[in-house]
C-alpha positions as CSV (number, residue, x, y, z in Angstrom):
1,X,0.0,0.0,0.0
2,X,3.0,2.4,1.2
3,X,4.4,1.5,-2.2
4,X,1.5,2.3,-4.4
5,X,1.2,5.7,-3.0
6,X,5.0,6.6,-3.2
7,X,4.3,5.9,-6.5
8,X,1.2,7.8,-7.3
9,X,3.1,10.9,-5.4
10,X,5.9,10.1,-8.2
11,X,3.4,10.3,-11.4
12,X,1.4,13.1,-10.1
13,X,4.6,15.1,-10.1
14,X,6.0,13.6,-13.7
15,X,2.1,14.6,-14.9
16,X,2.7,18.2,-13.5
17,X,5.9,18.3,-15.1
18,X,4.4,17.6,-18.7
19,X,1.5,19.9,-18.5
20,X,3.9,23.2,-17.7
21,X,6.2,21.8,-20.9
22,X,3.0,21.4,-23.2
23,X,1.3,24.5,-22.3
24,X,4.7,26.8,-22.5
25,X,4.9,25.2,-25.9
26,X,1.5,25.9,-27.1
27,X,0.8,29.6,-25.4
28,X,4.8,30.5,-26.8
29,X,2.9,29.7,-30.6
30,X,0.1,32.0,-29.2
31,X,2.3,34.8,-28.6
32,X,4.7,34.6,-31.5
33,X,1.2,34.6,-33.5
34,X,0.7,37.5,-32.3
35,X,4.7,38.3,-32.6
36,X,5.6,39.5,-28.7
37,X,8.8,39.1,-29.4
38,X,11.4,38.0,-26.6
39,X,8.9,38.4,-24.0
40,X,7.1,35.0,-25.7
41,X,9.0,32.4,-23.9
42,X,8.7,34.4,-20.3
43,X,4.8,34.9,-20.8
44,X,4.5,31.6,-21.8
45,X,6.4,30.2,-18.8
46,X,4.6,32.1,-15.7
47,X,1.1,31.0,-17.9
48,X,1.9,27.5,-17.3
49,X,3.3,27.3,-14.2
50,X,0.3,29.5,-12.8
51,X,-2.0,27.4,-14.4
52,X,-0.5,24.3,-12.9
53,X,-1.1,25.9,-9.4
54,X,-4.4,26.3,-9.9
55,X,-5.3,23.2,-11.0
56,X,-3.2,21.5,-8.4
57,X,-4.7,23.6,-5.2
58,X,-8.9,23.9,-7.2
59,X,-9.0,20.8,-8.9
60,X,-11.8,19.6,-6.0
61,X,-13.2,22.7,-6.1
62,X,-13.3,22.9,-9.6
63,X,-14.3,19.3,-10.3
64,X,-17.6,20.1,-7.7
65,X,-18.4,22.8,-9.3
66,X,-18.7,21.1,-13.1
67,X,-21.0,18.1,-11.2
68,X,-23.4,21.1,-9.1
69,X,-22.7,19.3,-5.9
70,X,-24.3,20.5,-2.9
71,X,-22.5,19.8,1.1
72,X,-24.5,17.1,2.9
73,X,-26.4,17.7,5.7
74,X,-27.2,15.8,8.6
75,X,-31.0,16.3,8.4
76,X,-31.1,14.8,4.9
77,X,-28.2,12.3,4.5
78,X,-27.8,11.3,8.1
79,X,-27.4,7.7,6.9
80,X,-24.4,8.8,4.8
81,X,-22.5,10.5,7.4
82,X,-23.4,7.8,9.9
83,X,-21.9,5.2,6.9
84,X,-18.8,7.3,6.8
85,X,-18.2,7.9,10.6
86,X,-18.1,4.2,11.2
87,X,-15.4,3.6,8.3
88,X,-13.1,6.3,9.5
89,X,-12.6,4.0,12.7
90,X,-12.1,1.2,10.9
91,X,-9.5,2.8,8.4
92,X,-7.2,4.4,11.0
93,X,-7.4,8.3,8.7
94,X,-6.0,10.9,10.6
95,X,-8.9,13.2,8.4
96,X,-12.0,12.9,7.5
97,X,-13.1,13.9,3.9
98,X,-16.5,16.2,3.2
99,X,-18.9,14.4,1.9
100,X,-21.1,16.1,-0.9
101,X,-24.2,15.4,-3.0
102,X,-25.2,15.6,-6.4
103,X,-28.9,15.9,-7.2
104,X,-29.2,13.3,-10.0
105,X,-31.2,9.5,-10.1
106,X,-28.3,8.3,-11.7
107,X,-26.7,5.9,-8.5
108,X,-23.3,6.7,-8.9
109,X,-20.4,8.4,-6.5
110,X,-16.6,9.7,-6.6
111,X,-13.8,11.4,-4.8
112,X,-11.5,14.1,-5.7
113,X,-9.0,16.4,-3.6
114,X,-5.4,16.9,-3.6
115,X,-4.9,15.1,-0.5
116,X,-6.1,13.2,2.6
117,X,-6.2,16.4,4.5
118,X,-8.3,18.2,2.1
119,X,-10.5,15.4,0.4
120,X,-14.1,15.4,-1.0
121,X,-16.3,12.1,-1.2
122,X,-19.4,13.0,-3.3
123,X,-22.7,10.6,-3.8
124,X,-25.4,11.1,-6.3
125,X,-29.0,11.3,-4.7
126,X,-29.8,8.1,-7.0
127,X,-27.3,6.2,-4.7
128,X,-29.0,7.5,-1.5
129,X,-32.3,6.1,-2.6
130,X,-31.4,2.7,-4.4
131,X,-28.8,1.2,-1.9
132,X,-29.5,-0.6,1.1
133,X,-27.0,0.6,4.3
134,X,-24.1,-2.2,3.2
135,X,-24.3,-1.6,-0.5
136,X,-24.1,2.1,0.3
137,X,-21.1,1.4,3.1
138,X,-19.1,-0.7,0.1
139,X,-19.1,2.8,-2.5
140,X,-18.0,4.8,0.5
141,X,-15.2,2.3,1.5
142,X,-14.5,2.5,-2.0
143,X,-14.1,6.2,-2.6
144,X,-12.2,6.4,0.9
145,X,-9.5,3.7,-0.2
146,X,-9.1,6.5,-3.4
147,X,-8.5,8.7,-0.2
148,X,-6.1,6.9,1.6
149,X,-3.6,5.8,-1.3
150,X,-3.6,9.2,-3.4
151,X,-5.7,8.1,-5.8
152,X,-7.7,11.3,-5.9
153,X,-4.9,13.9,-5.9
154,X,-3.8,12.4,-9.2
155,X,-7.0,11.8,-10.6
156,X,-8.2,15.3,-9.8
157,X,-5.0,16.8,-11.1
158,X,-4.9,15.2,-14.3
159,X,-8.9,15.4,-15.3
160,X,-8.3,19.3,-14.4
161,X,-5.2,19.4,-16.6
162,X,-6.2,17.1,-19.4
163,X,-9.5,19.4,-19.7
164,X,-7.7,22.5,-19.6
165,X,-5.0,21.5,-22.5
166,X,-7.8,20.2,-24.8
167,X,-9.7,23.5,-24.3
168,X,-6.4,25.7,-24.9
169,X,-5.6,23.2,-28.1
170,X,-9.1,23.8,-29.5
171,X,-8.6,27.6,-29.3
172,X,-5.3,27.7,-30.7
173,X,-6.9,26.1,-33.5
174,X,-9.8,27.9,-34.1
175,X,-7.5,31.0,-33.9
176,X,-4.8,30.0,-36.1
177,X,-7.6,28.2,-39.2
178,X,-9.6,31.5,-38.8
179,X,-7.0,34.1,-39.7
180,X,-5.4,35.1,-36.0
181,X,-1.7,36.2,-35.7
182,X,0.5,37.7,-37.5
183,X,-0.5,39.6,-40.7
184,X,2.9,40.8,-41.4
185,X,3.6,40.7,-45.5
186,X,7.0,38.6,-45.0
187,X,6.0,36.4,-42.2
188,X,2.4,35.6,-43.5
189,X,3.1,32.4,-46.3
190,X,5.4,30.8,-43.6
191,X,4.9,31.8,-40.5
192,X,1.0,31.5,-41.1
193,X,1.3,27.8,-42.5
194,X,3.7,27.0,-39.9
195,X,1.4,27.8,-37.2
196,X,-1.8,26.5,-38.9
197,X,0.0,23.2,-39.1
198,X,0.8,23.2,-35.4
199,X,-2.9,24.3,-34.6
200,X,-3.8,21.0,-36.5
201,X,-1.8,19.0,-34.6
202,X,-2.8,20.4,-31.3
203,X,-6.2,19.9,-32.4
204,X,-5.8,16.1,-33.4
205,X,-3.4,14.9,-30.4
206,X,-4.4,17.2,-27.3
207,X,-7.8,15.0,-26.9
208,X,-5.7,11.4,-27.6
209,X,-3.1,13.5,-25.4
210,X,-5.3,13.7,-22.9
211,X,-7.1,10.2,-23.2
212,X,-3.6,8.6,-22.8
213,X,-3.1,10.9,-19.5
214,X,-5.9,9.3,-18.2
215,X,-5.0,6.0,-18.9
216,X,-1.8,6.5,-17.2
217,X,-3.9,5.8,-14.3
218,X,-4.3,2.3,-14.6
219,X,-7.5,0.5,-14.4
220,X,-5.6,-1.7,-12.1
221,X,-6.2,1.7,-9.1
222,X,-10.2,0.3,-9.3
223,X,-9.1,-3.1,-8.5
224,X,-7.2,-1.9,-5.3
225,X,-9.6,0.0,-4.3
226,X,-12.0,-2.8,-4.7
227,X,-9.9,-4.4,-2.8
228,X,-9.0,-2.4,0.2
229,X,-13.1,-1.4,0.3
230,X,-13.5,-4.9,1.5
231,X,-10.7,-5.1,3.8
232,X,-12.3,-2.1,5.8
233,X,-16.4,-3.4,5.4
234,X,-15.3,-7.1,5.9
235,X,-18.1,-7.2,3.8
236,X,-17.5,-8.1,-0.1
237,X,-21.4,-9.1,-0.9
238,X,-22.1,-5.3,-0.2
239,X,-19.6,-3.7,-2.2
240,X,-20.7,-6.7,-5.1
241,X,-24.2,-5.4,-4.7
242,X,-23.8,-2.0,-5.4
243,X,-21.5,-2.5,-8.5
244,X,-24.7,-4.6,-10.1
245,X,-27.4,-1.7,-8.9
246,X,-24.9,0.7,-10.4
247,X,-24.1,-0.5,-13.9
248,X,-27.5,-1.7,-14.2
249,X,-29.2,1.5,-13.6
250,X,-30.4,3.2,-16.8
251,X,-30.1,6.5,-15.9
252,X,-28.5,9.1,-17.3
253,X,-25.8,11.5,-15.3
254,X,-26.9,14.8,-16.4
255,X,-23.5,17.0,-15.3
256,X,-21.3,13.8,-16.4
257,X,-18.5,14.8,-19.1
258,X,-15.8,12.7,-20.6
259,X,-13.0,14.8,-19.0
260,X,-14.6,13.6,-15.3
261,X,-16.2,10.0,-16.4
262,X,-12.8,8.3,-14.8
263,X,-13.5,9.5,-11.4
264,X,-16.8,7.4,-10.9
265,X,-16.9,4.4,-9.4
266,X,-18.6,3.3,-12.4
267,X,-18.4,5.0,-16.0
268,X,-21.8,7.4,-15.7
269,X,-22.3,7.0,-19.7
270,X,-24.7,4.4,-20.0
271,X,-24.6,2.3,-23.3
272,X,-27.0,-0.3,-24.4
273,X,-24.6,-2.7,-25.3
274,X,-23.0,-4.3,-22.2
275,X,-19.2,-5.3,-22.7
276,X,-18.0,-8.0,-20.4
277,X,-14.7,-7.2,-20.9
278,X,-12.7,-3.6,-20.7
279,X,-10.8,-2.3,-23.7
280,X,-7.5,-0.2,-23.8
281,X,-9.5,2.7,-24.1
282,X,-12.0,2.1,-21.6
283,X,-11.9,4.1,-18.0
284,X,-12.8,1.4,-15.5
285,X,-12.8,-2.2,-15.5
286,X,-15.2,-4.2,-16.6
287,X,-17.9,-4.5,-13.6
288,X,-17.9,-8.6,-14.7
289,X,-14.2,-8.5,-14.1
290,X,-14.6,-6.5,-10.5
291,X,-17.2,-8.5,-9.3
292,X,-14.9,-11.8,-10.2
293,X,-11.5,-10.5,-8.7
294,X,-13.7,-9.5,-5.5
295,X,-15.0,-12.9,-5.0
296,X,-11.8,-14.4,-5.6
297,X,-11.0,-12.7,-2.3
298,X,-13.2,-14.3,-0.3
């Protein structure tokens, strides 16, 4: 466990360190489009580096705000925070996350922070209402082994990161194809095609970019989470439960997006055709495959 987050600590810094590089690179095009000169590579650099802050310090905040989550409250979700009392005991944290809501039927629940001491777990309203007090005890032992291991910091970090790249790509695109930049006589056949080419490539490989990011995760962080959500419920048929209730729901998460889909305990985009087995570009496990490596540890 120590190991796996040493080495979550390792690749949230590695991910940092690539999205200052590839957003100097793309807002240096940005100003020599609009030829600043020397000051390019200076205004490019503080860009990045601020932007990296924020996503580091407000990805939970940010990541709340995209899903409309509201704080819970002990007059409404009372069985929630009960839920969530009991496991801190059992897990030995030091801090204990705030829980949030989402106001959707869609049973469904993730957590996000940059670190144990400043974590969020947040359940839809659809999960409130569908699970029985176990099933709902497995999805918060779940989410809380995110806590525990660093899951969430580099989860948050990268889905805030990823987004924000794809975004600045598709701008720089839209800029360059629609005539921005330059319009200097000497500068305008080369430098113009130079930089409409690099606005095409941004555009085609910031959203596989950021798709491979994500992968970088590893499916295999679902698994252990799985995993430790047992060892603190002593209570696998619960956690089994849920995952069946949660696929199998039809419903439709109205504030899901792509860019957050890989923080759910189960992908909110519901599709008609079931796939018993997960593909390289898929963002959890199969539930089929869960479900089986959870009953193997009985």
């Amino acid at each position: 466990m120590y190991e796996d987050i040493t080495k979550n600590k390792i690749k949230t810094g590695v991910i940092i360190g690539i999205f200052i590089v590839v957003i100097t690179l793309i807002i240096y095009y940005i100003c020599m489009a609009f030829d600043l000169g020397a000051f390019s590579i200076v205004i490019a650099l503080v860009f990045s580096i601020a932007s990296a802050w924020g996503s580091y310090y407000y990805s939970d905040r940010i990541v709340l705000s995209v899903n409309k989550a509201r704080p819970a409250t002990e007059e409404e979700d009372a069985k929630l925070i009960d839920i969530l009392d009991g496991l801190m005991v059992s897990s030995g944290m030091q801090y204990r996350p705030k829980l949030y809501v989402v106001d959707d039927p869609q049973p469904n629940a993730f957590a996000t922070g940059r670190n144990p001491q400043n974590a969020v777990i947040c359940v839809t309203t659809g999960l409130l209402d569908k699970l029985d007090y176990y099933e709902l005890e497995g999805v918060v032992a779940h989410e809380l082994s995110h806590i525990k291991n660093y899951d969430i910091r580099l989860s948050a970090v990268v889905t805030v990161m990823v987004g924000f790249i794809v975004m600045l790509a598709d701008f720089v695109s839209r800029m360059l194809f629609w005539g921005g930049g330059r319009s200097n006589d000497n500068d305008s056949k080369g430098g113009n095609l130079i930089l409409m080419i690099i606005g095409l490539v941004c555009l085609i490989l910031a959203p596989i970019f950021g798709e491979l990011m994500k992968l970088a995760l590893s499916r295999r962080r679902e698994y252990l989470a799985d995993a430790s959500a047992v060892e603190l419920t002593r209570n696998p048929d619960g956690l089994i439960s849920a995952l069946e209730k949660i696929s199998s729901a039809p419903e439709q998460l109205k504030t899901a997006n792509k860019a957050t889909a890989n923080m759910y305990i189960v992908n909110p985009f519901r599709s008609n055709k079931k796939k018993k087995q997960s593909s390289l570009w898929s963002t959890h496990p199969s539930t089929e495959d869960r479900i089986e490596a959870i009953r193997n540890l009985k």
